[in-house]
C-alpha positions in Angstrom: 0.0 0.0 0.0 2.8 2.8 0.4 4.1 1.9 -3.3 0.2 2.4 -4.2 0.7 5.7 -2.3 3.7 6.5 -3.6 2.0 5.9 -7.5 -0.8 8.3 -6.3 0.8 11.3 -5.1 2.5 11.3 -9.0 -0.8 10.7 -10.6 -2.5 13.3 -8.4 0.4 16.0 -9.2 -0.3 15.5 -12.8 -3.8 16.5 -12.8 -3.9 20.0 -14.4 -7.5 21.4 -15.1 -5.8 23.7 -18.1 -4.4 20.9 -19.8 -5.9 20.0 -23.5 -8.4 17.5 -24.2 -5.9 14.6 -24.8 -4.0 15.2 -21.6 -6.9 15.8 -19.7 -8.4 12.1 -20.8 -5.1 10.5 -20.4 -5.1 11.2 -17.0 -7.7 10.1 -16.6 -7.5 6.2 -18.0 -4.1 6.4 -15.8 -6.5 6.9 -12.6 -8.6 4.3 -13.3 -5.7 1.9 -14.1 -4.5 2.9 -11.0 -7.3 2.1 -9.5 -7.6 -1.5 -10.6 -4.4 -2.0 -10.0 -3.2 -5.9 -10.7 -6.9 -6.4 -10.8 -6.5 -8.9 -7.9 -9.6 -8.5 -6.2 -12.2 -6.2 -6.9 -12.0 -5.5 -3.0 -8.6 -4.4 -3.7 -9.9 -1.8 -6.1 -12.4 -0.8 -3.6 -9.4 -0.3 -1.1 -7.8 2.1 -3.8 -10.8 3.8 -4.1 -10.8 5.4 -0.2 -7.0 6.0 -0.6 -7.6 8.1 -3.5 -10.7 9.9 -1.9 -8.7 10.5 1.4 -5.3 12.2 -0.6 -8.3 14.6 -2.3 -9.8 15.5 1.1 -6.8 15.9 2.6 -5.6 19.0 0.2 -8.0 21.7 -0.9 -6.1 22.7 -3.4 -6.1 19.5 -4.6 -9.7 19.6 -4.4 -10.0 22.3 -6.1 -8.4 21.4 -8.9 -10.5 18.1 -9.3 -13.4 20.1 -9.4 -12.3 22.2 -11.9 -11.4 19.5 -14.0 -14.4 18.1 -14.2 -16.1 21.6 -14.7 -13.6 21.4 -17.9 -14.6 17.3 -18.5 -18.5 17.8 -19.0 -17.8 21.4 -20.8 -16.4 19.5 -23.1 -17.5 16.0 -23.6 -20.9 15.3 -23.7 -22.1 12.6 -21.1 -25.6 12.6 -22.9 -25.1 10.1 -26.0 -22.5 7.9 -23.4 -26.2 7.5 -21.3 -28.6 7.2 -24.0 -26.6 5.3 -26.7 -24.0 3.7 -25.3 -24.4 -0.3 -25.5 -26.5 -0.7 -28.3 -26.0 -1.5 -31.9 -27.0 0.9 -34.3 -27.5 -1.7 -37.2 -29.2 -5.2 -37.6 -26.9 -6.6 -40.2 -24.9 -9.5 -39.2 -21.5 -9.1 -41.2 -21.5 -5.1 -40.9 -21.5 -5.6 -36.9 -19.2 -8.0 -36.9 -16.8 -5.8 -39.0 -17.4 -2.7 -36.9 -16.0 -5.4 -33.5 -13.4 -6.4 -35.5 -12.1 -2.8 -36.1 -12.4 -1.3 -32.6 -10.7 -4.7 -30.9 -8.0 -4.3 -34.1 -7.7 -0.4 -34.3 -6.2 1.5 -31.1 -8.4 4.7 -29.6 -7.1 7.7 -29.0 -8.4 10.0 -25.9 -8.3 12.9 -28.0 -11.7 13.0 -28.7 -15.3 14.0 -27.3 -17.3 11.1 -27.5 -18.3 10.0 -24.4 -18.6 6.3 -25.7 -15.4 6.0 -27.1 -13.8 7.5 -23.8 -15.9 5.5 -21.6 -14.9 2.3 -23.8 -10.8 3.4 -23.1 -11.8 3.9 -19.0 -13.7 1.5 -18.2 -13.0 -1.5 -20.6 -13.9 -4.9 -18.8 -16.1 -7.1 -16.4 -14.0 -6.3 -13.7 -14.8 -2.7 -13.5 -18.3 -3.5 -12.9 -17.7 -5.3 -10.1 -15.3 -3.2 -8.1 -18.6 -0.2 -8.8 -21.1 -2.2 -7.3 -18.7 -2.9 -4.5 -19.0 0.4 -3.1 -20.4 1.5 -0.2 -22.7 4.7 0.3 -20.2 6.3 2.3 -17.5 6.6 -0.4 -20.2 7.4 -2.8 -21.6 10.6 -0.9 -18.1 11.7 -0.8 -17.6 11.4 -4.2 -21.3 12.7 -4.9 -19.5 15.6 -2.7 -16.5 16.6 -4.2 -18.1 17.0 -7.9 -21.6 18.1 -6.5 -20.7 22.0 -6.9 -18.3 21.8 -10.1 -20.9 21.5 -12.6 -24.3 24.0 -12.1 -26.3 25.6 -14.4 -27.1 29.3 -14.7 -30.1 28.2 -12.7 -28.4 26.8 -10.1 -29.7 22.8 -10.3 -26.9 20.6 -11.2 -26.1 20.1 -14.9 -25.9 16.1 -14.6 -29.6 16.2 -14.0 -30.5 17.8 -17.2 -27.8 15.4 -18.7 -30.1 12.7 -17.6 -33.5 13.9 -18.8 -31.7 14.4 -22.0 -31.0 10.9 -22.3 -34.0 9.8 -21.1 -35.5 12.2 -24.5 -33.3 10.5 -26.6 -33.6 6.9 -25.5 -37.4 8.0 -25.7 -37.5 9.2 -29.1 -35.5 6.1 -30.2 -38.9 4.1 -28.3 -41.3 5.8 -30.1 -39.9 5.6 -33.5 -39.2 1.4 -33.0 -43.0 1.5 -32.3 -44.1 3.8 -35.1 -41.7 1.4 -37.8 -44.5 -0.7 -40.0 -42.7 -3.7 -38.7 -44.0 -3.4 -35.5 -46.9 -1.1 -36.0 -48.5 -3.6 -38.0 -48.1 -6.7 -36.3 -49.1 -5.4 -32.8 -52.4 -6.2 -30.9 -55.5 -4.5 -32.2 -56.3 -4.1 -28.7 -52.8 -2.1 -28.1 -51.9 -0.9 -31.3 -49.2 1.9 -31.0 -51.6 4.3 -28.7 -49.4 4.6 -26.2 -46.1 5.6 -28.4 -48.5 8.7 -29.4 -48.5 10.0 -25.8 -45.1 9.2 -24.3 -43.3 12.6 -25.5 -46.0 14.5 -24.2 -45.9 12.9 -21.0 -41.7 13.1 -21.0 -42.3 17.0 -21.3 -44.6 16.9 -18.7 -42.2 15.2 -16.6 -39.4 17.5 -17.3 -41.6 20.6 -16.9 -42.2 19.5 -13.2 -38.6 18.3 -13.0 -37.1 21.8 -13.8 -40.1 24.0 -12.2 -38.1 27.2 -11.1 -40.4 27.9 -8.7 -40.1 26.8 -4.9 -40.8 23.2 -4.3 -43.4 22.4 -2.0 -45.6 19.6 -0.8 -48.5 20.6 -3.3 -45.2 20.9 -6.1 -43.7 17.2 -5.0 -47.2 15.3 -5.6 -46.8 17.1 -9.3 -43.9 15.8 -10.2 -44.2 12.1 -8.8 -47.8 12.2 -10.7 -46.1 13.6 -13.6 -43.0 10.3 -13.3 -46.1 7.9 -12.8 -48.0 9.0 -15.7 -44.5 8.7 -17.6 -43.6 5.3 -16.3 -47.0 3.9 -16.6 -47.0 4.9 -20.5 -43.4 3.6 -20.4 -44.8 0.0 -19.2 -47.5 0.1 -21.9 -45.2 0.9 -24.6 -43.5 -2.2 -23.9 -46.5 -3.9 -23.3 -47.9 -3.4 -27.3 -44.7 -3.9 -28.4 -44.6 -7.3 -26.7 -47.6 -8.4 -28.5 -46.0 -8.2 -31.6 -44.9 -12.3 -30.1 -48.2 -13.4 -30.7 -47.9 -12.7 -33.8 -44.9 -14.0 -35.3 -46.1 -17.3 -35.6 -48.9 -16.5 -38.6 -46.7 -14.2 -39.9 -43.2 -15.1 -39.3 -39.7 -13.9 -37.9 -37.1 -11.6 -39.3 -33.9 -10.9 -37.5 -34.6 -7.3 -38.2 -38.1 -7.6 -36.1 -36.5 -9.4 -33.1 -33.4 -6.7 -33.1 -35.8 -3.8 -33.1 -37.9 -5.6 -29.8 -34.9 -6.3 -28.2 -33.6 -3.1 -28.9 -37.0 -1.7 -27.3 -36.7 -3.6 -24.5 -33.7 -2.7 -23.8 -34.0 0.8 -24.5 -37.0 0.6 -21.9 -35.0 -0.7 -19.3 -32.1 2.3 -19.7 -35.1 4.7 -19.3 -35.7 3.2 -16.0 -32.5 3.4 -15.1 -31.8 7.0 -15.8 -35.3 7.8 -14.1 -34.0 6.0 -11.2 -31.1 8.3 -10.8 -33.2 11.6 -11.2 -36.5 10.7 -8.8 -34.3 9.0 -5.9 -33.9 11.1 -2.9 -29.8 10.0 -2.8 -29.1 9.0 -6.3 -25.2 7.8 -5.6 -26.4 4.4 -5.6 -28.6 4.6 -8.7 -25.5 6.3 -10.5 -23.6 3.3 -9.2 -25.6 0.8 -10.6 -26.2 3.1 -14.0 -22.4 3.2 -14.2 -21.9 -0.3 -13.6 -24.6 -1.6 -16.1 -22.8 0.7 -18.7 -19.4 -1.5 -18.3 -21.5 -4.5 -18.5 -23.4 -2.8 -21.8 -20.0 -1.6 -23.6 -18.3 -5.0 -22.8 -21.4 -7.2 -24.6 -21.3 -4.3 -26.9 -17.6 -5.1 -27.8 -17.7 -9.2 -27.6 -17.3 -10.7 -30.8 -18.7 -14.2 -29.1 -21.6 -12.1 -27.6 -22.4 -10.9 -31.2 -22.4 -14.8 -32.3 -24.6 -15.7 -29.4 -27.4 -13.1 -30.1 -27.3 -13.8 -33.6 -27.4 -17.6 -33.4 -30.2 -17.1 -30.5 -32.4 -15.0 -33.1 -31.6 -17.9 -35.3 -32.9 -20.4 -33.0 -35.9 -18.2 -32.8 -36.6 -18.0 -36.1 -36.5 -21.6 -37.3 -37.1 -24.0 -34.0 -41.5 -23.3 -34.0 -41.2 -23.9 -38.0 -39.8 -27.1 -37.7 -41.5 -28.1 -34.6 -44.7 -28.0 -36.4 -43.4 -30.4 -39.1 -41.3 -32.5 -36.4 -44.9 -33.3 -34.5 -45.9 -35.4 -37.5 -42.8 -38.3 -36.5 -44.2 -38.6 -33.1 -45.6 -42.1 -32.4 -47.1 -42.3 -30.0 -49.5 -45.7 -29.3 -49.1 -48.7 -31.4 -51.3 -47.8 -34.2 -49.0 -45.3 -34.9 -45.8 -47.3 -34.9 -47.0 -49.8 -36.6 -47.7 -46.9 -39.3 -44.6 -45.4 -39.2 -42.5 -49.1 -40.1 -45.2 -49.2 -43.3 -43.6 -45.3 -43.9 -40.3 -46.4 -43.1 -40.5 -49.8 -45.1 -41.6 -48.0 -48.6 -38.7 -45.3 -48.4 -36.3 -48.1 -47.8 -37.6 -49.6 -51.0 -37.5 -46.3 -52.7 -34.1 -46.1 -51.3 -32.9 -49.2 -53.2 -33.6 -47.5 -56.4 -31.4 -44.0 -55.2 -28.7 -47.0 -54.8 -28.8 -48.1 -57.8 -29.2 -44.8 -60.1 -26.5 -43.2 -57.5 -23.7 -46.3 -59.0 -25.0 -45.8 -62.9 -23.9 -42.0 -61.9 -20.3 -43.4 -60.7 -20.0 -45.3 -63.7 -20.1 -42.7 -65.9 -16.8 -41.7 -64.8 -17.5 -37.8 -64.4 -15.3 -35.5 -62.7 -15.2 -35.0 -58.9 -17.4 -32.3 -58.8 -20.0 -33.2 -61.5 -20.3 -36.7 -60.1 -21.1 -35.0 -57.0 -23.4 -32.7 -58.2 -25.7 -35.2 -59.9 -25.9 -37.5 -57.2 -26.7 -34.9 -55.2 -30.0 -34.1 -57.9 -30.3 -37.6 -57.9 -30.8 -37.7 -53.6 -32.6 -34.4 -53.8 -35.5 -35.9 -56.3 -35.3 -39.3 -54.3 -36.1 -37.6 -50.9 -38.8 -35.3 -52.7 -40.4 -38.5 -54.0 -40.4 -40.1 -50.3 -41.8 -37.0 -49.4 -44.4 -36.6 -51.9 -45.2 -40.3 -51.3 -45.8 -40.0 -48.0 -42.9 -42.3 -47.0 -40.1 -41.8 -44.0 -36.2 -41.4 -44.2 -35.1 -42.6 -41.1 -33.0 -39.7 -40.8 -34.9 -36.9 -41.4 -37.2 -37.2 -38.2 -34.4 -36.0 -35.4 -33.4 -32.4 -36.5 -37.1 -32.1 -36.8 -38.4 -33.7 -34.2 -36.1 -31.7 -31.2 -37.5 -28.7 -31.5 -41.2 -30.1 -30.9 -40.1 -31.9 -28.2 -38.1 -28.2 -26.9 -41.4 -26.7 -27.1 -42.8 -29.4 -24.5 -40.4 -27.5 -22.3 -41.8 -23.8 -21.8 -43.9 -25.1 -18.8 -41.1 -28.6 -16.8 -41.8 -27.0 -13.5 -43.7 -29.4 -12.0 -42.5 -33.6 -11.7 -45.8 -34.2 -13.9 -44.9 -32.0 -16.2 -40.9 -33.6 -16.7 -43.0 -36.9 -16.4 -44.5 -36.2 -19.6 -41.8 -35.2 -21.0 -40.1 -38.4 -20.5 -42.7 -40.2 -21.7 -42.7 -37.9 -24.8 -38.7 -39.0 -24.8 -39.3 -42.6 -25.0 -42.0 -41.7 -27.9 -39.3 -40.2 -29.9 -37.1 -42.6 -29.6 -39.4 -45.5 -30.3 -40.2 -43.5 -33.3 -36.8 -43.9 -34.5 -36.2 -47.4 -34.1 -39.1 -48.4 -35.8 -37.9 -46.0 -38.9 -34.3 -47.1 -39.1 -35.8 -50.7 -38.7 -38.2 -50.1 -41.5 -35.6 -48.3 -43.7 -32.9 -51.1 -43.4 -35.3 -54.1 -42.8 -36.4 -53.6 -46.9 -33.6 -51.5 -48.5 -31.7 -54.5 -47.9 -33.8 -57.1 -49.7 -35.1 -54.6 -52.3 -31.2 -54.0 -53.3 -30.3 -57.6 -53.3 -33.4 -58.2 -55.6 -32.3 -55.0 -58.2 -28.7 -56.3 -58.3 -30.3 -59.9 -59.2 -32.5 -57.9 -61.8 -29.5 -56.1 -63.4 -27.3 -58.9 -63.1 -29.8 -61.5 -65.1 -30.8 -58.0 -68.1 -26.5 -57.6 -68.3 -25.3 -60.5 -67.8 -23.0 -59.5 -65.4 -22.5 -58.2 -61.7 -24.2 -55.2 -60.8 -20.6 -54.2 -59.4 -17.0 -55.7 -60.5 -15.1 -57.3 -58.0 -12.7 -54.6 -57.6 -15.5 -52.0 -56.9 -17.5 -54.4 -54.7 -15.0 -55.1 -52.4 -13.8 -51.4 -52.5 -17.6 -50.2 -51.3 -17.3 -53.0 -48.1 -13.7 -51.6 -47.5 -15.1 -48.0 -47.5 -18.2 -48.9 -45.2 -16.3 -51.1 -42.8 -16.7 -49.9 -39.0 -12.7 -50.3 -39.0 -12.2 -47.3 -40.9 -12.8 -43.4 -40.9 -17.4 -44.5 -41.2 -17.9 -43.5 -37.5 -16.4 -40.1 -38.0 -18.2 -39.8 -41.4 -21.5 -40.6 -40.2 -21.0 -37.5 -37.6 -20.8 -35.5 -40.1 -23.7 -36.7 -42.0 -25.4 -35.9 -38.9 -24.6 -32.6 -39.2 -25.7 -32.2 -42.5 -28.8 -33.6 -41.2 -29.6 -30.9 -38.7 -28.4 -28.2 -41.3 -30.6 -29.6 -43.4 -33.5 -28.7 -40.7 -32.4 -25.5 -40.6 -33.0 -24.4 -44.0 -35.8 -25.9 -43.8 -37.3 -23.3 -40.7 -35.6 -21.0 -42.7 -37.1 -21.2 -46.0 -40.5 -22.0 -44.2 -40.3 -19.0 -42.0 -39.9 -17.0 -45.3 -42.0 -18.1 -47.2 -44.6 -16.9 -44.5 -43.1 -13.8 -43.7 -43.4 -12.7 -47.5 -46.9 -14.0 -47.6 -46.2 -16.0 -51.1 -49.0 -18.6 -50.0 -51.3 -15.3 -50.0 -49.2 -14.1 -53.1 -49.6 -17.5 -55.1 -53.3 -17.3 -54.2 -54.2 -13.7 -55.5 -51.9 -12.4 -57.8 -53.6 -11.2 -61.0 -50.4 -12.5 -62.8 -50.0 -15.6 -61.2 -53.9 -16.0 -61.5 -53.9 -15.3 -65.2 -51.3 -17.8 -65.9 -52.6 -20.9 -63.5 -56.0 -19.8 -63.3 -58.0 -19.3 -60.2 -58.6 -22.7 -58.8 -55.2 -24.4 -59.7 -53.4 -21.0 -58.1 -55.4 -21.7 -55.0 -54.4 -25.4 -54.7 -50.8 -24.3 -56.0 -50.4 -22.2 -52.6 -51.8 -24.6 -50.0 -49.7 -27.5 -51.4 -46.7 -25.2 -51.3 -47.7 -23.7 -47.7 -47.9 -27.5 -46.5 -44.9 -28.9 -48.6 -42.2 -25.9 -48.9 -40.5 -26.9 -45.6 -39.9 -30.8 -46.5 -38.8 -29.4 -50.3 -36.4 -27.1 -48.6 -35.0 -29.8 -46.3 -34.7 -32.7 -49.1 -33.2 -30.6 -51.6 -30.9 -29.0 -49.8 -29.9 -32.2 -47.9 -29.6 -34.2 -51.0 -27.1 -31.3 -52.9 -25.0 -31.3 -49.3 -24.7 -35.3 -49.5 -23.5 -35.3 -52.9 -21.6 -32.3 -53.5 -19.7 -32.5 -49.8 -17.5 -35.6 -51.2 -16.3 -33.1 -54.0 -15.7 -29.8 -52.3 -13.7 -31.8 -49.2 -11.9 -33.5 -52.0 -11.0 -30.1 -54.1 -9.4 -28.7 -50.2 -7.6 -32.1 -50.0 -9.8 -33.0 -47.1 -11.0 -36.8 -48.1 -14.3 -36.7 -46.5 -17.1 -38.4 -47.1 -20.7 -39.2 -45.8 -22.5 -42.1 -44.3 -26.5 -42.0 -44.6 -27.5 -45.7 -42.5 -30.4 -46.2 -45.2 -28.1 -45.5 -48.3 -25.4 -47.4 -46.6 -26.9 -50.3 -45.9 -28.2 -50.0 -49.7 -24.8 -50.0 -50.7 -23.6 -52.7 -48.6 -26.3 -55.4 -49.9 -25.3 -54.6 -53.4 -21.6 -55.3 -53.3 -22.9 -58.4 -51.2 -24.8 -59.4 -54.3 -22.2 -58.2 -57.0 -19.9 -61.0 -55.0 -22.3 -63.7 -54.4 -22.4 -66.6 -51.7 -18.5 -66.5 -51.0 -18.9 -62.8 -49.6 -20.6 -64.5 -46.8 -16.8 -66.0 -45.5 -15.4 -62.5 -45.7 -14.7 -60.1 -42.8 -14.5 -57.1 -45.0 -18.8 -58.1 -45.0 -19.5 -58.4 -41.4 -17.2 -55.6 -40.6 -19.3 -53.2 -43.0 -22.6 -54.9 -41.6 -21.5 -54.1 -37.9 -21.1 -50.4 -39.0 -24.5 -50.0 -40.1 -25.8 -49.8 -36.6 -23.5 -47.3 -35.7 -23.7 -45.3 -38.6 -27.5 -45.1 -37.7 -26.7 -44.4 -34.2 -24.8 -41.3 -34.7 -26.8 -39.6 -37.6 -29.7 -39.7 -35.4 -28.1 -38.8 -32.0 -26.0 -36.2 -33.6 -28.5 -34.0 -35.8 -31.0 -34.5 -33.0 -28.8 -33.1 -30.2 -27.3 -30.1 -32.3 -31.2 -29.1 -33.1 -32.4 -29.6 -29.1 -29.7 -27.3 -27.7 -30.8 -25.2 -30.7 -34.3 -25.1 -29.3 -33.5 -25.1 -25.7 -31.4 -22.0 -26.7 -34.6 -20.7 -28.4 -37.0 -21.6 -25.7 -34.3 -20.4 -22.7 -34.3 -23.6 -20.4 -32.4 -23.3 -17.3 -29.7 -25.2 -16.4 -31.5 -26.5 -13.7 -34.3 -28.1 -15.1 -31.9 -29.3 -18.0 -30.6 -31.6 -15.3 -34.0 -32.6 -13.5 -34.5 -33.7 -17.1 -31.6 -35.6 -17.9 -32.4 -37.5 -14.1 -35.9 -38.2 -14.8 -34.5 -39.8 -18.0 -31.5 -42.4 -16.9 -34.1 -42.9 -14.0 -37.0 -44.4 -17.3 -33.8 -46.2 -18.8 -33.3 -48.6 -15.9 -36.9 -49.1 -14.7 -38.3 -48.9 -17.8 -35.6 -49.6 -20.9 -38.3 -51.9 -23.0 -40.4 -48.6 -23.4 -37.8 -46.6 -25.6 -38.3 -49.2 -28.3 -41.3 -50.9 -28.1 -44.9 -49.7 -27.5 -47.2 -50.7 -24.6 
């Protein structure tokens, strides 16, 4: 502590009221360095702070000179945008944001300047900041509150931070009202609410700040005006945020946009600061409320500044945006009694035999030699029309329930309070699984035997093996559960849940531009189809678009992944389980009986339960912490969930793949 001593009385001889803006500034990052010290303890800082406020005290012409200092500081830099503005993004679009972090954590900032945000962002940089503020006791905040209380008046006499304030509160205000004046709120809020309230607030604010400022003596009769006056204001406050909250209900006829969810967080937020600044000018000892303001600034500007908070709120909007899309589709691969199991191995059982035939058109596409890439880009056509088909056919893909499936079962979890509640979850857990089991069993149980009989077929209308020798064994080698296939079938599980994703996406779209309504009633459209087949043309779209979008783009990521990976010198592939076992039964059949005494067989036959274990597992998991992230699940009842769950495995294991 006398080194810390020693450091002071140099950093307290340096402060010079007269000095320009740049010196003036530097000082002061070197005081608040000073005060954090070797950022040990945040108690530590604390302890700094009463050393520094005891050498001030302790001289009054040091005192003086810190007060007119700061008489120079808020002459020159104004405080009003740091309150207002500070901590908020002034654009919605990803890449532009992410540029704008990039620059200020690459490019330096200099203290010559007069934005208070910039500044603020050089003073008070991190975490730790905050928590050495909020650390402070009202005692050493009154004598701080008492050193600067008479360095910055107006000509009136009132202090100048309180009209500082209001003025933020007008901005942040304005910025309120024009978020619920933009049509993209204004037009999706409540009927009941509409954007009534947004009309009124300003006119209340200048109320407020006509009572605020009243020259006049303040009595009783003068205090019961003003705290009506803040009450009117905050009440209007509240039901601004109140119509702009029903915008929620709406987003699910009309769907999401980034954009839309910025400009309601944004409100929100907004909102909150108001309250915040209002706190400071209605308490009776606003030190603490300053305090806190300060405090929630640092923990504003860091979020502000963090590249992996950017990433966070982006992929949470994300989450947002496609989980209740593809919940609504993933409650159609819920079984849930035995009718419906039963049902879904029929489902399962035709796409396996639909399956067969991508098998075989996917090896006439190999044997026409093509490059890497066009290879790749037909078979992925080739998987794209083949999943359409299942779809239009009202078949399964095994692997196409999981990514869908999470985020209806995420949903279940808005209300997993009560042990009934993550009872029912469970049981809607071991209906999802069962689901999947019977669809991989369906899937595999027929491609299988439907392959074997098309490699017969070819092999009696050729004359030879559907496969050569060479290739045969080459597609057992490639398959075999000795090789790279477990890591491969990860990443087809991936694919699988990115898949899902442009699925919500596309879905959420095509809602959000209204082109069911657009298909419907546009003359043009209209005039071409006619009336009735435009009508049909849009509710077959509105109930379709979201499987298209999924099995197209899933089919092109299957077949052209090979061929980019191999273009970067990567050599990855993909394992589908349905497709895999596919391929497996025909280079069985290319190689007849003998096959049976090889290894390279049962090695290849041993992966396809793995390879069907980890595209499911995987593409469901990435979408349910997807949804969770959407749907804000607490840790806590995460791991009331994950009990309840091993506790159904051993009392109950029979019920994850069978039905009562």
């Amino acid at each position: 502590m006398a080194a810390a001593s020693l450091d002071l009385q140099g950093l307290l001889a340096r402060l010079d009221p007269t000095a320009d803006v740049a010196q003036r500034h530097i000082w002061l990052i070197d005081v608040f360095d000073w005060l954090r010290g070797d950022r040990a303890s945040p108690q530590a800082a604390v302890g700094r702070v009463s050393l520094l406020l005891d050498a001030i005290e302790a001289r009054p012409e040091l005192r003086e000179r810190l007060r007119a200092w700061w008489r120079a500081f808020t002459q020159t830099v104004d405080l009003t945008t740091l309150l207002a503005d500070y901590g908020f993004a002034p654009r919605t679009a990803f890449v532009s944001e992410l540029s704008e972090r990039l620059r200020r954590k690459i490019l330096p900032g200099t203290p010559e300047t007069t934005d208070a945000s910039d500044l603020f962002r050089m003073v008070l940089p991190g975490v730790f900041d905050a928590g050495w503020i909020a650390l402070l006791d009202e005692a050493q905040l009154a004598r701080i509150g008492d050193l600067l209380a008479d360095a910055a008046l107006d000509d009136d006499g009132a202090p100048r931070w309180r009209h500082t304030v209001m003025d933020a509160v007008t901005y942040c205000s304005s910025q309120v009202v024009a978020a619920g004046f933009s049509p993209e709120l204004r037009l999706r809020m409540s009927a009941a609410s509409e954007s009534r309230a947004f009309h009124a607030l300003m006119s209340d604010l200048d109320a407020l700040r006509e009572e605020m400022f009243r020259t006049a003596p303040r009595d009783d009769r003068g205090e019961e005006a003003l705290q009506a006056a803040f009450v009117a204001f905050r009440d209007r406050l509240d039901a601004c945020r109140a119509s702009a909250s029903s915008v929620y209900t709406h987003l699910e006829d009309n769907g999401i946009s980034v954009g839309l969810v910025f400009r309601l967080r944004q409100l929100r937020e907004r909102v909150l600061r108001i309250r915040e600044l209002l706190d400071c000018l209605m308490s009776a000892t606003p030190a603490p409320s300053v305090a806190r303001l300060v405090g929630r600034l640092v923990l504003a500007g860091g979020e502000r500044n963090s590249i992996r908070a950017l990433i966070a709120s982006n992929s949470s909007m994300l989450a947002a945006k496609v989980t209740e899309r593809s919940a609504e589709t993933g409650e159609h691969y819920i079984t849930r009694d035995r009718g419906s199991y039963l049902q879904m191995v029929r489902k399962a059982a035709g796409g396996g035999a639909l399956t067969s035939l991508t098998v075989l058109l996917k090896f006439g596409i190999l044997a026409l030699g093509l490059s890497a890439f066009w290879s790749g880009f037909w078979s992925g056509l080739m998987y794209a029309a083949s999943f359409v088909a299942i779809q239009l056919l009202h078949l399964t893909l095994a692997t196409k329930q999981p990514a869908m499936t999470a985020p209806a079962m995420a949903a279940r979890l808005r209300d997993i309070k009560t042990d009934a509640a993550v009872a029912d979850f469970v049981d809607e857990v071991a209906n999802l699984v069962r689901s999947q089991v019977a669809a991989v069993l369906g899937n595999v149980g027929v491609v299988v035997p439907a392959m074997l009989g098309l490699a017969l077929v070819v092999q009696l209308a050729l004359g030879r093996p559907l496969l050569d020798a060479a290739h045969a064994a080459a597609t057992l080698q490639s398959l075999s559960l000795l090789g790279p296939t477990a890591l491969y079938a990860v990443l087809t599980g991936v694919l699988l849940f990115a898949a899902s994703i442009v699925a919500g996406w596309t879905e959420n779209a095509f809602v959000l531009h209204r082109l069911d309504s657009a298909m419907r009633y546009n003359p043009r459209i209209g005039a071409f189809l006619g009336a009735a087949r435009a009508r049909r043309w849009a509710t077959f779209m509105r109930t379709h678009i979201s499987g298209f979008a999924s099995n197209i783009s899933l089919g092109l990521m299957l077949g052209l992944l090979p061929a980019f990976a191999g273009f970067f010198g990567l050599g990855l592939d993909v394992r589908h389980v349905t497709l895999s076992a596919g391929q497996i039964a025909a280079a069985a059949a290319s190689m007849g009986m003998p096959v049976l005494q090889q290894p390279a067989l049962w090695w290849a036959v041993a992966a396809i339960p793995v390879i069907g274990a980890l595209n499911v597992s995987v593409s469901f998991y990435f979408a349910f912490r997807l949804a969770l992230r959407a749907h804000s699940v607490s840790l806590g009842d995460r791991a009331r969930i994950r009990s309840a769950i091993w506790a159904r495995w051993r009392s109950r294991p029979v019920s994850f793949f069978l039905p009562a």
